[in-house]
Every structure is written in C-alpha cells, then in structure tokens.
LOVOGU-191741 format. One line per field, with one value per residue (C-alpha): residue number from 0; residue in one letter; x, y, z. Coordinates in steps of 0.25 Angstrom, whole numbers, plus 5000, padded with zeros to 4 digits. Each point is the difference from the previous one (the first is absolute). Example, Ala and Ser with C-alpha at 12.3 -4.5 7.8 and 13.67 -1.06 7.14 Angstrom:
! LOVOGU-191741
i: (0;1) .
aa: (a;s) .
x: (5049;5006) .
y: (4982;5014) .
z: (5031;4998) .
! end
This chain:
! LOVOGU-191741
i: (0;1;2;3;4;5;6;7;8;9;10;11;12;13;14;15;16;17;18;19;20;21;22;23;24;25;26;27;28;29;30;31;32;33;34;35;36;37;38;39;40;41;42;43;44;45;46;47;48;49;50;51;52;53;54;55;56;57;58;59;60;61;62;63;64;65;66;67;68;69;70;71;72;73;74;75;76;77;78;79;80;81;82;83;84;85;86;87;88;89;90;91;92;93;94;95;96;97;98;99;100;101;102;103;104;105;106;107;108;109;110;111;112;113;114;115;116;117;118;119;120;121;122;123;124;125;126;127;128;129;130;131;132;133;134;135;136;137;138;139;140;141;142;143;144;145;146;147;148;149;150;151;152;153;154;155;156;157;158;159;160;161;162;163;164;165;166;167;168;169;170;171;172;173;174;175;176;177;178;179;180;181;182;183;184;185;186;187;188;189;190;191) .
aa: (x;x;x;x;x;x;x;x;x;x;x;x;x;x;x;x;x;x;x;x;x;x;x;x;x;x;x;x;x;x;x;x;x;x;x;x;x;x;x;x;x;x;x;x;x;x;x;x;x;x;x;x;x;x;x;x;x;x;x;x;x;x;x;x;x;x;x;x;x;x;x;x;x;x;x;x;x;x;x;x;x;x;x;x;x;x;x;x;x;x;x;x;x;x;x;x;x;x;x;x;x;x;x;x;x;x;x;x;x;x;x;x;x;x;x;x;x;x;x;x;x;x;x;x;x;x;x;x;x;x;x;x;x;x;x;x;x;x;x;x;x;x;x;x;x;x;x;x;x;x;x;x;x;x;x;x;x;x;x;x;x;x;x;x;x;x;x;x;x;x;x;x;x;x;x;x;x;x;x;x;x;x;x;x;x;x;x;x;x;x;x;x) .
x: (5094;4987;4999;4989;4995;5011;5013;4997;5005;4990;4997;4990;4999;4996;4989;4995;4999;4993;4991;4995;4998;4994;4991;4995;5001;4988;4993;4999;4997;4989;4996;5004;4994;5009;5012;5002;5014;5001;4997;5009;5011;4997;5002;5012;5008;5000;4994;4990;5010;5009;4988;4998;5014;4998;4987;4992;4986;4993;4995;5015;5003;4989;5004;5015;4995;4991;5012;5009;4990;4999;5016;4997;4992;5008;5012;4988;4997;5014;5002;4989;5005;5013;4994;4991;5007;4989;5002;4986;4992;5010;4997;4984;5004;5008;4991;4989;5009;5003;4986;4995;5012;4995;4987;5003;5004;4987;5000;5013;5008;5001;4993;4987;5002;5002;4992;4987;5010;5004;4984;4996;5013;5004;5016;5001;4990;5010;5012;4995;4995;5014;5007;4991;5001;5015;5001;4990;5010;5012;4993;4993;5006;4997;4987;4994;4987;4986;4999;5012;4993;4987;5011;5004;4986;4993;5011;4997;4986;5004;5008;4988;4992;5007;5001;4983;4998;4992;5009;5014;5006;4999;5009;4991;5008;4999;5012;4992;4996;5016;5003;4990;5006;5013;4995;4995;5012;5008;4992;5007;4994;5008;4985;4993) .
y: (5091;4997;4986;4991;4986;4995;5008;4998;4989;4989;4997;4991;4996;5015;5000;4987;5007;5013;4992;4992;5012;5009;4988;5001;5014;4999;4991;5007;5012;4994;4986;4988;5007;5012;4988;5002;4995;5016;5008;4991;5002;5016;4999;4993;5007;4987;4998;4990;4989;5003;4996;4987;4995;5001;4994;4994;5005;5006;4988;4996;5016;4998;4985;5005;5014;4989;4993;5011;5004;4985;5002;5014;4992;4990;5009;5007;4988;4997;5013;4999;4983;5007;5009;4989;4990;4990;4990;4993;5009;5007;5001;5002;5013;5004;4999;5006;5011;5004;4998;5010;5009;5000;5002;5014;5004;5001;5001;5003;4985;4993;4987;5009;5003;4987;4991;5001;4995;4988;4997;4998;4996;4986;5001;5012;4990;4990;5008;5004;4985;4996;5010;4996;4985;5002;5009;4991;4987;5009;5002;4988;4996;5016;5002;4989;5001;5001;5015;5004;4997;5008;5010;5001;4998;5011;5009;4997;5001;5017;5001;4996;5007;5012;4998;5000;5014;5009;5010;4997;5012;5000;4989;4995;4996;4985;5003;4992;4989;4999;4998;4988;4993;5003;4994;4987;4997;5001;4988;4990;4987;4995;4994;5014) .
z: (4894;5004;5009;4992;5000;4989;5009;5015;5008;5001;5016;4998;5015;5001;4990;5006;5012;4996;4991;5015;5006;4989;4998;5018;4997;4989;5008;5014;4991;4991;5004;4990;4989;4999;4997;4986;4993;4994;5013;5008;4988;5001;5014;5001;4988;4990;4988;4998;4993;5013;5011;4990;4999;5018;4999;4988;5004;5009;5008;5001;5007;5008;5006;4999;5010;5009;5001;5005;5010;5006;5000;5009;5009;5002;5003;5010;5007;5002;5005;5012;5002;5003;5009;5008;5010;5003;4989;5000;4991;4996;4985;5003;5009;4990;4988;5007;5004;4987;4994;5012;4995;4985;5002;5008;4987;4994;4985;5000;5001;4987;5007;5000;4984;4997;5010;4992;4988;5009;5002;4987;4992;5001;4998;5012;5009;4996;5005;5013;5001;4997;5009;5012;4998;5000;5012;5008;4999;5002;5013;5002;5015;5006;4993;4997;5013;4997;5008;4990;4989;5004;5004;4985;4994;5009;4995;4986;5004;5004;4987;4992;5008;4996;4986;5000;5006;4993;5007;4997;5005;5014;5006;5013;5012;5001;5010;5013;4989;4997;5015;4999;4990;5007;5012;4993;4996;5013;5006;5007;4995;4987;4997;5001) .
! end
C-alpha cells in the first residue's frame, strides 16, 4: 500500500524541521524573494495545508527561520566562549568569531539570505534587537567596556560591509582585521 498524507505517521517535529531548512534553503538559493509558501511546501514534501498548520504565513516561516538561526548562533558563540579562557570579553570574541566565520561563507550562510530581510522588515530587526539586548545583559559584567563595544560594532560594520558588495561571490580576507578586533578585546583596562 502506497504511504500517503491520510496513512503516514504524523512527525510533526520532523516537518517542522524540514520546513526551516527548506525555507534557508530557498533563501541561500534565491534571496527572500524565492520564499514562497508553495516552493517551500514542494520542497519539503508537504502540502500547502501542511506548511500552514506549522506556520500561518509566510512572515510567520520567515521570523520562525530567523529565529532558528539566532538559536544556531547562540549555540556558535557558546561554542567559541567554551573554547576562550579569558573571561573579560569573552562573549565580544566569541560574537565576532563567529561573524568572521559566517561571513567566509559567502552567499552560501542563511544570515547573508536573510540579512537584507532583517534591514528592511521591522519584526526580524525586532528579533535581532531582542536577541542582542538579551545577550548584552547576560554579559553585562565581562563585556560591558567601551573598546568591547567598538569590537562588536566594527564587526557588524564588516558583516554589513559584506552584505553591500557588488561582488558577493568572492569572500575577502578580513582575516588581519579579525586579529584587530580580537586584540581590542583583550585590553587590560575594565574601562577600555
């Protein structure tokens, strides 16, 4: 007997999951505008009634796929704060850690998909904003210094920076400019 929509076990944890990544998938492929509720549907093997039980627009797919990739880079940063044994700065390394490692990517990360999205649409600008504000006062006595903040602002500056260039394509090597801001943070002043 043939497995259909009305006869297979419902995963829904699985569909869920497929529909996030379909969703990156389409965007690293095509920009924002290749984000349809039918192509990502196609994609993920659901119907178009399945992708709306998980997600009642399109705008709710796209903040729930920003959202996941906030989760990724907080499980990134962790990562690199377990690697670092200097506590002052240690989240400011780590965050511009892993933007220098998403941007050696190129067109091919999901954050250079979706960035332009986060520019111009309120509710992703609101997530990032969120997610920011929360891990700043998490990290408030370590990274809390005027030269931490430049840290972070200047690699926001490279990841911006990236997302204007004509020629997306080829990935620059920033690598010196990394080493900077990872000597900014290692100042010895709590002040600096």
């Amino acid at each position: 007997m043939t497995e259909s929509a009305y006869t297979r076990r419902k995963q829904p944890e699985l569909v869920r999951r497929a529909l996030l990544d379909q969703t990156a998938a389409l965007a690293v492929g095509g920009g924002p505008a290749a984000i349809t509720i039918q192509a990502v549907a196609d994609r993920a093997g659901v119907t178009k009634g399945g992708l709306l039980h998980h997600f009642a627009s399109k705008q709710a797919l796209v903040e729930a796929v920003f959202a996941d990739l906030l989760e990724k880079l907080d499980q990134e940063i962790d990562l690199y704060m377990a690697e670092d044994g200097e506590t002052r700065g240690r989240f400011t390394r780590a965050y511009v850690r892993a933007i220098f490692a998403d941007r050696k990517l190129g067109n091919s990360s999901p954050w250079a998909a979706l960035s332009v999205s986060m520019i111009s649409e309120p509710a992703l600008r609101q997530l990032w904003s969120q997610w920011l504000e929360r891990k700043l006062a998490e990290h408030r006595t370590t990274d809390d210094a005027p030269m931490l903040e430049i840290a972070r602002l200047a690699a926001d500056g490279v990841w911006l920076a990236d997302l204007l260039q004509e020629d997306r394509e080829t990935v620059r090597d920033l690598s010196h400019i990394e080493r900077q801001l990872l000597a900014l943070t290692s100042q010895t002043s709590p002040d600096a």
